[in-house]
N, C-alpha and C positions, 0 to 999 in steps of 0.2 A: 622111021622117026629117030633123030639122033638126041644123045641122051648129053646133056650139059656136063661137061667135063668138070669138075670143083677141083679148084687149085689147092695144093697139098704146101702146109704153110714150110715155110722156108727154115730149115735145120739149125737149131743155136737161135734161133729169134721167138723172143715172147711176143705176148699179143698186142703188147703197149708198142713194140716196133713196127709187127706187123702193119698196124695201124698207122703207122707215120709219127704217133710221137715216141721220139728220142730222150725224151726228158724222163720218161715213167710215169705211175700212179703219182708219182707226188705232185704232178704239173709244175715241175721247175723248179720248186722253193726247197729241195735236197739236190745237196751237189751228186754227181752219180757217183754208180759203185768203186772206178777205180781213181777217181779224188780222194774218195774216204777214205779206202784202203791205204792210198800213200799217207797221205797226212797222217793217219793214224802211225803210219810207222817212221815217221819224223819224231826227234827229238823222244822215243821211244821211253828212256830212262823217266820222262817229267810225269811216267803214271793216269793217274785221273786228270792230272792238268793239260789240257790240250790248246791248240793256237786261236781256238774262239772261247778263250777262259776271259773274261773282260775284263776283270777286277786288277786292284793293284794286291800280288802275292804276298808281299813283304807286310800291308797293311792288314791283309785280312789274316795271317797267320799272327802278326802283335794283339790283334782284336781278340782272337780266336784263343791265344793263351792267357790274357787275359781272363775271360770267360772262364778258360780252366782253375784260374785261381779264382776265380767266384767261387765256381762251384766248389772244389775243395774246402775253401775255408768254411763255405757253410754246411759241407758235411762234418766239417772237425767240430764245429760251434752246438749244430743239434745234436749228434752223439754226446757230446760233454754232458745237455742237457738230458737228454733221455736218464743217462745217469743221474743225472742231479739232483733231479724234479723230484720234490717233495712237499707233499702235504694231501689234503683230506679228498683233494681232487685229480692228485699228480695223475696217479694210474692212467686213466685214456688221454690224457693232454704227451704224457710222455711217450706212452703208443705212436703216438702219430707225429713224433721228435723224429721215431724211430723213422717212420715210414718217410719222412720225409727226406730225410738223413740218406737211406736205402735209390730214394730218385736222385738226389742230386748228383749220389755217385755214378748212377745212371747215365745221370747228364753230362758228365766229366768224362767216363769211359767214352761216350759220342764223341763229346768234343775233339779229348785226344786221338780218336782216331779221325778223325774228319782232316786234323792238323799232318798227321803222317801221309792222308791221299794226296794233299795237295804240296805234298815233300819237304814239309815243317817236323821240326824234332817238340813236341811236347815237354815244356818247362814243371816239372814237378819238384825243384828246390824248393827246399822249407826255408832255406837262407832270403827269399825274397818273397815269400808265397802271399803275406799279407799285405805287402807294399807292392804288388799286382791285382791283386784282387778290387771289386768295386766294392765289395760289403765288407765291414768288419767283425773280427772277430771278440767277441763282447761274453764274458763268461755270464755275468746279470745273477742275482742271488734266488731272488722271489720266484713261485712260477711266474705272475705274471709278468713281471722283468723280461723272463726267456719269452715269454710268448711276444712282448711288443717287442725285442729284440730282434727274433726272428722276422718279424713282419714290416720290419724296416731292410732288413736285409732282405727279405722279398720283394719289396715295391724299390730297391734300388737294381736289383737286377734283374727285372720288367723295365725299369726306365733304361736301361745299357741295352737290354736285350731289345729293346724296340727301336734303338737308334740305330745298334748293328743293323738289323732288318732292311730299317731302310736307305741305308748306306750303301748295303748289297742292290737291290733292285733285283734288275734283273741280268746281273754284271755274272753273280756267283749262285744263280737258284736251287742249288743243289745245300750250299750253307746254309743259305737264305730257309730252307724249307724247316732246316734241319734246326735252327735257332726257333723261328715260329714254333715246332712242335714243342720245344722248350718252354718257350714264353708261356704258353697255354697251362703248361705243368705250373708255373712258377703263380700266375695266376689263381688257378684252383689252389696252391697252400697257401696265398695271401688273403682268399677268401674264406679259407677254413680257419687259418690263425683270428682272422678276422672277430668271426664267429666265436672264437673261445674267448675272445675279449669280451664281448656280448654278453655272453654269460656269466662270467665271472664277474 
């Protein structure tokens, strides 16, 4: 009785070729490996930015420093107040100046680096810092002065940070995601400033 020979797969070929398809697991919709590898090493110097980046560079890196001057100015405007804050209630209203103060520089260090991946230099002149920025920089006497100050400069950069959003789509998803996490922050201390209004 003869014993069925099993054919022994062919040397250098995975089992997506074996098989007949030539596309891979992805069924088609990834270009193959040595597309990507060239392209990848096209235009090599541009970094993160690669030839399926959609967006227009120029505009998202204006938007993007912009946003840095947001955000700075409102960490110069809460630390003022941290300091500032006075009176029978200051103590935890200024606490949370602080922490707030602590994210946004958060959000400034993202940004600027976000602006360097895509081979922008980060504008940090103080000669033009407030005539970039969407929110102003408002000293306000009172607590609650600082807190409805602060909370106007929060719901103004929730409304920048959501236009950005959708301005990107899905052109720059990598900004895109990176503002979103943002907004969400920006969000929670306009619902918390919120709240101190409330009770006060």
């Amino acid at each position: 009785m003869d014993t069925p020979v099993k054919e022994k797969p062919t040397a250098g070929k995975g089992k997506d070729q074996q098989a007949g398809n030539k596309t891979g697991a992805s069924g088609g919709f990834l270009s193959d490996v040595k597309t990507l590898r060239e392209r990848a090493r096209k235009h090599i110097e541009d970094g993160a930015v690669t030839q399926d980046y959609d967006a227009d560079r120029a505009t998202v890196l204006k938007l993007l420093n912009e946003a840095l001057a947001t955000e700075l100015v409102c960490v110069l405007r809460y630390r003022r107040h941290f300091f500032m804050a006075k009176g029978i209630h200051a103590e935890p209203v200024a606490a949370e100046f602080k922490v707030h103060s602590d994210e946004e520089q958060g959000h400034a260090d993202r940004i600027a680096a976000r602006i360097v991946q895509l081979g922008g230099a980060p504008d940090f002149s103080p000669d033009t810092l407030t005539s970039r920025s969407h929110a102003e920089y408002v000293e306000a006497g009172s607590l609650t002065d600082m807190i409805k100050e602060n909370l106007v400069a929060e719901r103004i950069a929730i409304e920048s940070y959501r236009e950005m959003v959708q301005y990107l789509g899905e052109r720059d998803p990598t900004t895109r995601r990176m503002l979103e996490e943002i907004l969400a922050v920006e969000e929670e201390h306009a619902d918390e400033l919120a709240d101190m209004l409330d009770k006060g």
